[in-house]
C-alpha positions in Angstrom: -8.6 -19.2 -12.5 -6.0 -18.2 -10.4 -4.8 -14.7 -9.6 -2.1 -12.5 -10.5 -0.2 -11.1 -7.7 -1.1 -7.0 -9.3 -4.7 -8.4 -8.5 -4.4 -10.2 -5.4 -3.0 -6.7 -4.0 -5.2 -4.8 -6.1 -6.2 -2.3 -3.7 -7.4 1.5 -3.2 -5.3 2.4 0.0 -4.7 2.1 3.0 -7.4 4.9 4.1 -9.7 3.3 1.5 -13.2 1.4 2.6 -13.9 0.0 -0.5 -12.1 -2.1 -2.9 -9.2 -3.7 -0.6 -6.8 -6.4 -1.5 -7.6 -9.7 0.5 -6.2 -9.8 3.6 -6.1 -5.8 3.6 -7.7 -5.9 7.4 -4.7 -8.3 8.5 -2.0 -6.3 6.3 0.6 -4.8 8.9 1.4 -1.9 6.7 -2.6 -0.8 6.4 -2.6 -1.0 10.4 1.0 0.9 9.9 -0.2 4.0 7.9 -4.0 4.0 9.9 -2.6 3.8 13.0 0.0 6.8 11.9 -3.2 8.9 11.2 -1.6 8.8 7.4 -4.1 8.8 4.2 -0.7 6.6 2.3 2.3 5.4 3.0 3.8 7.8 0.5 2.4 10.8 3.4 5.1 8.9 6.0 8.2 10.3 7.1 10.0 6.7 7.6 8.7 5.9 3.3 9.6 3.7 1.7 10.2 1.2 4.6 11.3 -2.2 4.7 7.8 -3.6 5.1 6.1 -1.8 2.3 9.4 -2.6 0.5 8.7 -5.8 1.2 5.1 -6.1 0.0 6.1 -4.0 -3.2 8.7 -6.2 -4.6 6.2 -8.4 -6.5 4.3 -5.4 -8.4 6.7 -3.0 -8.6 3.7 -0.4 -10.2 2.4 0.0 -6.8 6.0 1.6 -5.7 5.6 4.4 -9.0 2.1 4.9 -8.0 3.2 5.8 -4.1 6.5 7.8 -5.6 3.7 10.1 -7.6 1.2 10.7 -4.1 4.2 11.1 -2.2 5.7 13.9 -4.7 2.2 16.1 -5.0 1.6 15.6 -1.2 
């Protein structure tokens, strides 16, 4: 059965080391926020960017999810 695209990025976070979407290691915005020192991208200065913009626009959840973190951070 083939996946949704809120499953295929399914994933706990950048910082996370357990459930990751696939292809989390080769995702450029999880090298973006770990090689910041960042826990999300919602803790960034430059948020939301283009390339999380980018990844977002298919699961638009993820985006209300980061808006939340980003407010109580």
């Amino acid at each position: 059965m083939k996946k949704s695209v809120e499953e295929m990025t399914d994933c706990d976070g950048c910082s996370a080391d357990r459930r990751l979407f696939s292809g989390a290691l080769d995702c450029s915005v999880r090298k973006c926020v770990t090689g910041k020192g960042l826990k999300t991208c919602a803790h960034c200065d430059e948020y939301p960017c283009k390339p999380l913009m980018s990844m977002l626009q298919d699961n638009p959840s993820q985006k209300s999810q980061l808006d939340i973190l980003r407010a109580i951070r």
